[in-house]
C-alpha positions in Angstrom: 0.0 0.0 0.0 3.5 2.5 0.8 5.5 2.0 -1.8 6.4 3.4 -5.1 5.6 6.9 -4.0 7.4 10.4 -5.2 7.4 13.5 -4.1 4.6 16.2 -4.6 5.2 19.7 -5.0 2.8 21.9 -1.9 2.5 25.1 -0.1 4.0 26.0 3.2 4.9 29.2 5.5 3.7 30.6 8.9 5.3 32.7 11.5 7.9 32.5 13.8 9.7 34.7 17.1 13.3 34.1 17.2 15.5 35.4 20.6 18.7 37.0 19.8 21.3 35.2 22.6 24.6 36.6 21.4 26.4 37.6 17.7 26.2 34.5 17.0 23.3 32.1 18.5 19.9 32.6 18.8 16.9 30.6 19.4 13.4 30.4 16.9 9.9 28.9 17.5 7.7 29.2 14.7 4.2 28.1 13.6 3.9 26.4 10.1 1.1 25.4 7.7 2.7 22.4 5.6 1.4 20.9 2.8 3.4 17.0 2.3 2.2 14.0 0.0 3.4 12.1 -2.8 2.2 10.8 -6.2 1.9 7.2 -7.5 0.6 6.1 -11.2 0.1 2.5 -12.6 -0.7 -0.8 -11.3 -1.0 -0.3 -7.7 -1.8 -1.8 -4.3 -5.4 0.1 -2.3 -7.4 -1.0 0.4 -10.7 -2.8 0.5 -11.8 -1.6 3.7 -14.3 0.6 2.2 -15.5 -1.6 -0.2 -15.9 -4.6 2.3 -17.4 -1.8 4.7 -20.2 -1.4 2.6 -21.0 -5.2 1.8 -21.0 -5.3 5.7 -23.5 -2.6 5.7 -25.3 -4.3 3.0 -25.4 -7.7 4.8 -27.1 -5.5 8.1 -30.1 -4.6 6.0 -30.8 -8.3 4.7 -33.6 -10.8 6.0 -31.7 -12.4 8.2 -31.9 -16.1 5.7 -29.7 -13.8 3.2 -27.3 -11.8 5.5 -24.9 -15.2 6.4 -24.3 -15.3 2.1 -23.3 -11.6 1.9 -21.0 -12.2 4.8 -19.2 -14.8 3.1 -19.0 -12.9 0.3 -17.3 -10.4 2.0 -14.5 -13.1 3.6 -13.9 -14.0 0.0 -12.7 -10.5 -0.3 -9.0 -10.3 -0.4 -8.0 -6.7 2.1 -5.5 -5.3 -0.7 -6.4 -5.4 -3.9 -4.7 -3.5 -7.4 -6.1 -1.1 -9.6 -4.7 1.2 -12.3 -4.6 4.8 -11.6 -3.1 7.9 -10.6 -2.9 8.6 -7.3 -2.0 11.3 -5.3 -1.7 11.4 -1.4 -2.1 14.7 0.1 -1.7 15.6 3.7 -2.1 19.2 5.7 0.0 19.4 8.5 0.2 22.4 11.4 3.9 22.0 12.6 6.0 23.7 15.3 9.3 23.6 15.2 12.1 24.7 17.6 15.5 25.5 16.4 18.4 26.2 17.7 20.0 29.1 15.5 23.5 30.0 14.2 24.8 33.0 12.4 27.6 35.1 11.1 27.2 38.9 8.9 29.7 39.0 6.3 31.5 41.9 7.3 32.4 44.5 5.6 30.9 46.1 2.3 28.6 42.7 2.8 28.3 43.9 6.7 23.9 43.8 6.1 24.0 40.2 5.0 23.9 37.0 7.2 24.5 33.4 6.8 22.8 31.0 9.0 21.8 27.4 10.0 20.1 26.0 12.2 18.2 22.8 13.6 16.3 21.0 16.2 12.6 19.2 16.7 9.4 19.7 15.6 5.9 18.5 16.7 2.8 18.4 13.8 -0.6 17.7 14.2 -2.6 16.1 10.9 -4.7 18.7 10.0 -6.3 17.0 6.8 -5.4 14.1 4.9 -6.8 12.4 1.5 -6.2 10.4 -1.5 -7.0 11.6 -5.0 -7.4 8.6 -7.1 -8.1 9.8 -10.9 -9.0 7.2 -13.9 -10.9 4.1 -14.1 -9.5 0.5 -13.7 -11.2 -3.2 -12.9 -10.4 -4.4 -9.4 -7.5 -7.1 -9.6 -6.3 -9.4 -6.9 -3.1 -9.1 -7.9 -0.7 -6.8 -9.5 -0.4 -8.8 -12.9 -4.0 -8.0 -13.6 -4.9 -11.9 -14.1 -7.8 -11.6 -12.1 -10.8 -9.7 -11.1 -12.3 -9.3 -7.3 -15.5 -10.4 -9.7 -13.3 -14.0 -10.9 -12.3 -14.1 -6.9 -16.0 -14.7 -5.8 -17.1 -18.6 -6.1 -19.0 -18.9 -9.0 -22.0 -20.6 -6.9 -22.3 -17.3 -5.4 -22.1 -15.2 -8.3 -26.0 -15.7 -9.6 -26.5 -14.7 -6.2 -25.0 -11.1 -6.3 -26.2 -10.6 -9.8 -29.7 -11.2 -8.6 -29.7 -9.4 -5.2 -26.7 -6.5 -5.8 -26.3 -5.8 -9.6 -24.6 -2.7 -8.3 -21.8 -5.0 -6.2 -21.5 -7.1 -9.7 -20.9 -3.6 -11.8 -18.0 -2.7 -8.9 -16.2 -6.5 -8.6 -17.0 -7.0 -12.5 -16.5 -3.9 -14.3 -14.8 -0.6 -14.4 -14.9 1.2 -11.5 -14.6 5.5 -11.7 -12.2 6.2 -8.5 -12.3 9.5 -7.2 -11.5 11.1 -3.4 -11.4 9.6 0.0 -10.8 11.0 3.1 -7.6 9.0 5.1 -7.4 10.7 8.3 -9.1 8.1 9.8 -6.3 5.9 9.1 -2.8 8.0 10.3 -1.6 9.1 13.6 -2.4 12.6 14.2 0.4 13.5 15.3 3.8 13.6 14.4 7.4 14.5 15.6 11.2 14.6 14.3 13.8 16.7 13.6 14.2 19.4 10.9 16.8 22.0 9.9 17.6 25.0 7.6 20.1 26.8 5.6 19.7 30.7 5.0 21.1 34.2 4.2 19.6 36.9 5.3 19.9 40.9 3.9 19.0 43.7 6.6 17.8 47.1 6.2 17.0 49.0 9.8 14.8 46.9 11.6 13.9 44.8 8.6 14.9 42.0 7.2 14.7 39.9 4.1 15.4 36.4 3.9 15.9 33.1 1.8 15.7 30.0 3.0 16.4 26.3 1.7 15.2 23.6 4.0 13.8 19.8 5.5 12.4 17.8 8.0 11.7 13.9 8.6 9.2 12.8 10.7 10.3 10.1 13.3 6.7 9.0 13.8 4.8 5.9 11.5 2.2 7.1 9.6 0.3 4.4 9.6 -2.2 3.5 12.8 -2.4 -0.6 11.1 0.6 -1.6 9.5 -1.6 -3.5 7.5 -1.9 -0.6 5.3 1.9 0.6 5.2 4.6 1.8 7.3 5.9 5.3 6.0 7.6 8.2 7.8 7.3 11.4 5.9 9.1 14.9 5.5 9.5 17.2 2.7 12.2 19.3 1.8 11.5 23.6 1.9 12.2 26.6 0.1 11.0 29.8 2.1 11.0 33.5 1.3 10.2 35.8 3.7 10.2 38.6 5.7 11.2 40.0 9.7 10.9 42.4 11.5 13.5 42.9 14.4 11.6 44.4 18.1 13.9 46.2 20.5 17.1 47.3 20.0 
């Protein structure tokens, strides 16, 4: 279900406070908006749970003389199963991260420009999180596309479904259009690990501009049920932005 992911290009940026401690150090806490996620096209392993959800829900609304079949039905139902599409995994996160800055101005005729670094943790809290699934594919047990979920049902049962649930045929048989569903449900909300930053700075009284390159790496597993993956995520930055220095 986690593999064969790349990387996704999102927004970020949010505020920070950094404490001057000397020429050289100083200390930043900030509050981010980050947008992280990956794409992933082709032949491709997805879930079932919602699709044996709603058999189970089907099977609840059943006399009770049918509702033992449509369970069985839904055992036959393998928990992964392949489909080819494009997918893309998007996920909001509000992150904030303490760093531990440090700094040198250039001097001389360069005396209003800065280099810096700087590093530490970060805490995030899963604000949003879907997957954007685009294209329509049959439902494959496999990844070699040899056979259907329909072909995975025992053909005793299948006169059954066609009689009772054309629409659960159509979706084991046939095409199916895939579109968005929500994840959240399924990842830890919150996250931690370590990021860091490169930047150089240019300032002009009590204001400063500033470019910024850089990444963090969350130390947390995505997944609640490693039955669906085990992925740690982080993204790498590019920030532009502006201060504005309080005090002296």
């Amino acid at each position: 279900l986690s593999k064969g992911y790349s990387s996704r290009f999102a927004g970020t940026g949010g505020v920070f406070a950094e404490l001057g401690m000397n020429d050289l150090l100083s200390l930043r806490l900030g509050v981010e908006y980050s947008g992280q996620g990956g794409n992933r096209d082709g032949v491709q392993a997805m879930s079932s749970n919602q699709l044996i959800s709603s058999i189970a829900d089907m099977s609840a609304i059943l006399p009770p003389a049918l509702a033992p079949t449509f369970e069985q039905i839904r055992k036959d139902l393998p928990e992964i199963f392949y489909a080819d599409v494009k997918n893309t995994t998007k996920f909001d996160y509000l992150m904030i991260p303490l760093s531990l800055q440090v700094g040198k101005d250039l001097g001389g005729s360069w005396k209003s420009w800065r280099v810096y670094a700087g590093a530490g943790p970060f805490v995030s809290f899963l604000l949003s999180a879907e997957q954007v699934s685009k294209g329509q594919s049959k439902l494959y047990t496999d990844a070699t596309k040899s056979k259907t979920l329909w072909d995975n049902i025992p053909s005793e049962m299948q006169p059954f479904i066609t009689g009772s649930a054309p629409q659960l045929e159509y979706a084991l048989k046939s095409e199916t259009e895939f579109g968005t569903t929500d994840i959240k449900d399924d990842l830890r909300t919150v996250n931690a690990g370590i990021q860091g930053d490169l930047g150089l700075s240019y300032q002009c009284h009590r204001n400063k501009l500033f470019l910024e390159v850089g990444g963090n790496y969350g130390l947390v597993r995505l997944q609640k049920d490693e039955s669906n993956g085990s992925n740690h995520i982080g993204s790498a930055t590019i920030t532009l932005g502006y201060a504005y220095r309080l005090g002296k």
